[in-house]
N, C-alpha and C positions, 0 to 999 in steps of 0.2 A: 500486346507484348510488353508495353513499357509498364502498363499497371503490375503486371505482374512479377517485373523485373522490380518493381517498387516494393512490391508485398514481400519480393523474398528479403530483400534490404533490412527492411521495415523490421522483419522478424529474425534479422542476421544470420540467416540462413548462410553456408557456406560454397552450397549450390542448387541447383533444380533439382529436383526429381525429375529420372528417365522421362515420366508423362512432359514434364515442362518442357524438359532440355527438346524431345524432339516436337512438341509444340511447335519453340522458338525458331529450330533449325527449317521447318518447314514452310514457316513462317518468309524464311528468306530461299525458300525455292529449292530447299534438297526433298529426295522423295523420303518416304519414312515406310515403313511396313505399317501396315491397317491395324492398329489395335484400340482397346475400350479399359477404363482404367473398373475393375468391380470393389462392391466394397461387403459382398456377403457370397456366401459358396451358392447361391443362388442364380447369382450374376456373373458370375467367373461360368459356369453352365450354360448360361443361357447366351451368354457372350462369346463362349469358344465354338458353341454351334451355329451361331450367324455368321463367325470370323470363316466356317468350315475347317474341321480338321486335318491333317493336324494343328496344334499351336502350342506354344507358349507360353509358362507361367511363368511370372516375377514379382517379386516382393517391389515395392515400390516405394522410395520415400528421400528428400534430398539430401537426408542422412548415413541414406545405404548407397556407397561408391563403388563398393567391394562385394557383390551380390553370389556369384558365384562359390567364392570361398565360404559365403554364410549357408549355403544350401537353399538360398533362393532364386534357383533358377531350375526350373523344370520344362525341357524339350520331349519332344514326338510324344505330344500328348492327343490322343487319338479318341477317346469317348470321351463320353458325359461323365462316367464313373471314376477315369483315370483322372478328371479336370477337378472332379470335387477332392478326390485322394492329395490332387496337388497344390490342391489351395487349400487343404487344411494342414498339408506338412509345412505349406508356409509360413500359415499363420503363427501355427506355434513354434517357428523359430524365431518369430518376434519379441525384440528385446528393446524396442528402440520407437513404438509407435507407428506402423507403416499407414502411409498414406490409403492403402487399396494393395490388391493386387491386378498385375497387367496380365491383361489376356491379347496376347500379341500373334498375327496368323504365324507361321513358322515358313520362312524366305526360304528356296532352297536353289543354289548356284555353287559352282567349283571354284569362284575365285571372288576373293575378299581383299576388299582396299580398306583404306584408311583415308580421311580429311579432317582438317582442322582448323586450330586457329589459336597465336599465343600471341604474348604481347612482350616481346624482344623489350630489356633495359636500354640497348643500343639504337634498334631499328622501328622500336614499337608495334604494331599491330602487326603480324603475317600470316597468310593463313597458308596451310600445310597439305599434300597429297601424297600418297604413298602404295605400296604394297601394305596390305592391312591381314587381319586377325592375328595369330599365333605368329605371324611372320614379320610383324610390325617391331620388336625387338630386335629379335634374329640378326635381319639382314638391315632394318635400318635404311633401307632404302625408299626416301623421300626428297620433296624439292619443297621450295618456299620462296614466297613473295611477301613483298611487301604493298598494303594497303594503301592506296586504294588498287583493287584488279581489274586490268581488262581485259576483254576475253579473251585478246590474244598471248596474256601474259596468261590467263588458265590452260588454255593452248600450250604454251611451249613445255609450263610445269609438268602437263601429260606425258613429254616427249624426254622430259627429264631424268626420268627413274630407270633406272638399268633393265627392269622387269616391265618396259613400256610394252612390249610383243603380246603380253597378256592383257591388253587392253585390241585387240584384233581377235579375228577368228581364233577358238581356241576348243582343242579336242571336240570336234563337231558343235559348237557354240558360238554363234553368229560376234560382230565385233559390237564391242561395246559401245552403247550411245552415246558418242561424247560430247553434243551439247548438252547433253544435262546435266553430266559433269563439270563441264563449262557453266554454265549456270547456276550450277550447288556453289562452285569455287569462287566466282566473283561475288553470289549472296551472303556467304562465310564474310567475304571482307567488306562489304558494305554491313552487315550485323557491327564489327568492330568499330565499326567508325560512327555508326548510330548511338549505340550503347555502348557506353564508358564505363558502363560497371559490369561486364562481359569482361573476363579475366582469361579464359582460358574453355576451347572447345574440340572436345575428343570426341571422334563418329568413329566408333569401330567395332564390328566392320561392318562396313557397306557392300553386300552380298549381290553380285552380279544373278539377276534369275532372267535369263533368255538375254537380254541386249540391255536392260535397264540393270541401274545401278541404285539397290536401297538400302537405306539405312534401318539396321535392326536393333540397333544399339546408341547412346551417345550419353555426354555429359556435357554439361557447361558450369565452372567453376566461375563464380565470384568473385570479385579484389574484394580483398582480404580473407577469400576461405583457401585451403590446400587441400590437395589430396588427402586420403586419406583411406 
């Protein structure tokens, strides 16, 4: 992970690519959804019938932050024919170079979180959990710690959130596994304090499927790159 976090430096990259970002995230022990990065309509084929259907396309590149709005993301992608259709509407939305395209299995759960990681001017490193996807705005309802975490501080930030109940049984859906959330959260904050040129880390969302919690999405931004 450090060569890599060197290479992007090295190339002033402003962030990973999705492939890197959940590399890196998994690297410190959050789960990630199974995916293969292709780099010809070939491999995106041959890739999404290993993954099993359905899945996932996505333009790929640490350039592309905003994928959805570019029409680089295509879901319940169900054959062979649909996976080639989808990697070539990718491709030629390409305007910027992409890395590959992601052939990602497609997670599927009713409830989406959020975790993170920013680096406070005041408090410095903190890493973040919350109510996540479309709702991560909305209601804004998350807790945070500061670095370094232990488990018991992952622990309480769970108990935090107004919307804590949906981390239990929920509409016939057993309660969520909260060591490993525990575990993703303390990794998030040891990540921060390893690597100093980790600027900023958005996982969302993290798709509850049966009792586990994965991550099908993420970014990690740079010092000195922004959003964008």
């Amino acid at each position: 992970m450090k060569e890599m976090l060197q290479r992007a430096q090295e190339r002033k990259q402003k962030a990973l690519s999705e492939y890197e970002s959940k590399a890196l995230i998994a690297s410190a022990g959050v789960a990630t959804a199974r995916e293969k990065l292709a780099h010809s309509r070939e491999e995106a084929i041959r890739f999404a019938d290993e993954l099993g259907f359905p899945v996932v396309l996505k333009g790929c590149s640490d350039r592309l932050m905003h994928k959805t709005e570019k029409g680089m993301v295509k879901l319940n992608i169900g054959s062979a024919a649909e996976a080639a259709d989808a990697y070539d509407d990718i491709i030629s939305r390409d305007d910027i170079g992409l890395d590959g395209v992601l052939v990602q299995e497609q997670v599927k759960g009713n409830r989406e979180l959020v975790m993170g990681l920013i680096r406070d001017p005041q408090f410095g490193p903190c890493v973040m959990f919350g109510l996540g996807g479309i709702f991560t705005e909305v209601f804004k309802d998350t807790a945070f710690r500061v670095t370094p975490l232990s488990p018991s501080d992952a622990e309480e930030m769970l108990e935090e959130i107004r919307a804590r109940d949906i981390l239990d049984e929920f509409r016939g859906s057993p309660s969520v596994d909260r060591d490993t959330l525990v575990s993703a959260l303390v990794g998030l904050g040891d990540l921060a304090l390893k690597y100093p040129s980790i600027a900023e880390i958005d996982i969302n969302p993290v798709i509850v499927s049966g009792n586990s919690p994965i991550a099908v999405d993420a970014l990690v931004v740079l010092n000195g790159g922004e959003r964008k």
